[in-house]
N, C-alpha and C positions, 0 to 999 in steps of 0.2 A: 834405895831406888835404883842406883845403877848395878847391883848385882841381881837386881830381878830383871835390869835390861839387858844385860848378860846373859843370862840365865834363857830367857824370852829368846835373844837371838841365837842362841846354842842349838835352841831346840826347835827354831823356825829353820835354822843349818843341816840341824840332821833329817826337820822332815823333810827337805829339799833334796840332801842327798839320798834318804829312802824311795824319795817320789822317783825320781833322775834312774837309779839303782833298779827298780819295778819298771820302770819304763825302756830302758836299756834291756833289762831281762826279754820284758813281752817282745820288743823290735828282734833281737836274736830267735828269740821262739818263733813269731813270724818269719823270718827267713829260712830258720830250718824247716819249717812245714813248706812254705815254698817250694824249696829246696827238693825234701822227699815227692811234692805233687807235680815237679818237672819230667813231663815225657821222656828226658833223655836220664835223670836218675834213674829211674824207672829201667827202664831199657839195660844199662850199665848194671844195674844189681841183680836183673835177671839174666844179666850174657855172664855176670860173675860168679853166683848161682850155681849155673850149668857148669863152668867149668870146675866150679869145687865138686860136685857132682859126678861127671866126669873122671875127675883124678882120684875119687874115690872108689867110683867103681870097678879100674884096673889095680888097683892095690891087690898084689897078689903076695904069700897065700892068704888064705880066709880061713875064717875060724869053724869050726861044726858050723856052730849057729846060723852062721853067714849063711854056709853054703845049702843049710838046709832051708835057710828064708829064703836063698832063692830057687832052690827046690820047688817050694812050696809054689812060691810066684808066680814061677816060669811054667809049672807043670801043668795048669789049670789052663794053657793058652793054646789056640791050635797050630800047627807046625810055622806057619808063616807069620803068625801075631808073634809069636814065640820068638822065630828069627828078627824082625823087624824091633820086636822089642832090646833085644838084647843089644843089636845093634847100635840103637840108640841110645841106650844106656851107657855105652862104652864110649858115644861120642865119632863113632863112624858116619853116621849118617844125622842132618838136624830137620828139625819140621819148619816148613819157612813162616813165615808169620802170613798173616792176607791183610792188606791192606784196606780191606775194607771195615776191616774192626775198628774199631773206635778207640781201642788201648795202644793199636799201631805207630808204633814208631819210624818216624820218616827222615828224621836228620841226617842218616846214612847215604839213603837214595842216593842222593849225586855221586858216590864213590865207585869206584871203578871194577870190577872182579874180575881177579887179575887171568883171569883164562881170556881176558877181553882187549885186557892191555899189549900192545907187542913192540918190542922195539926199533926204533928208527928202520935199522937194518934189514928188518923183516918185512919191511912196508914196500910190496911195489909200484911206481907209478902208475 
């Protein structure tokens, strides 16, 4: 009798800690979906994105292949898509987001751009 109450409680132990163990799992799994469905992840993985982006497409030299994929890419575009594209590509120039989309991310807004900012010094009464 008491090594089937043993037994009984061994197994009442581990469903508990399986139950605990599946419930901790699902609570982490909800946070990271959270997590991913946060406007400002969101935001950060596509500003990271572009600059891996970016820092790939100035790797210079390039391979044939390379250069004839963007051969290819570039050639079909007409002289100003062409320029605008490239440009963009390399990270000279960015497309601004509109606020008015629903994807837009706003948590920036308050931050200052710094052609706006200016020093005590520079300020006249």
């Amino acid at each position: 009798a008491k090594a089937e109450a043993e037994a009984k409680a061994k197994a009442e132990a581990e469903a508990k800690a399986k139950a605990e163990a599946e419930a901790e799992a699902a609570r982490i799994a909800a946070e990271e979906e959270a997590r991913r469905n946060d406007p400002k992840f969101i935001h950060e993985e596509k500003m990271k994105a572009r600059r891996e982006a970016v820092a790939a497409a100035i790797v210079q030299p390039r391979s044939a292949e390379d250069e004839a994929e963007l051969a290819e890419r570039y050639g079909a575009m007409d002289l100003e898509e062409r320029a605008f594209n490239i440009m963009f590509d390399l990270g000279m120039i960015e497309i601004n987001p509109d606020p008015a989309d629903a994807d837009y991310y706003a948590g920036e807004d308050d931050q200052y751009c710094a052609e706006n900012v200016y020093p005590e010094d520079y300020i006249t009464p």
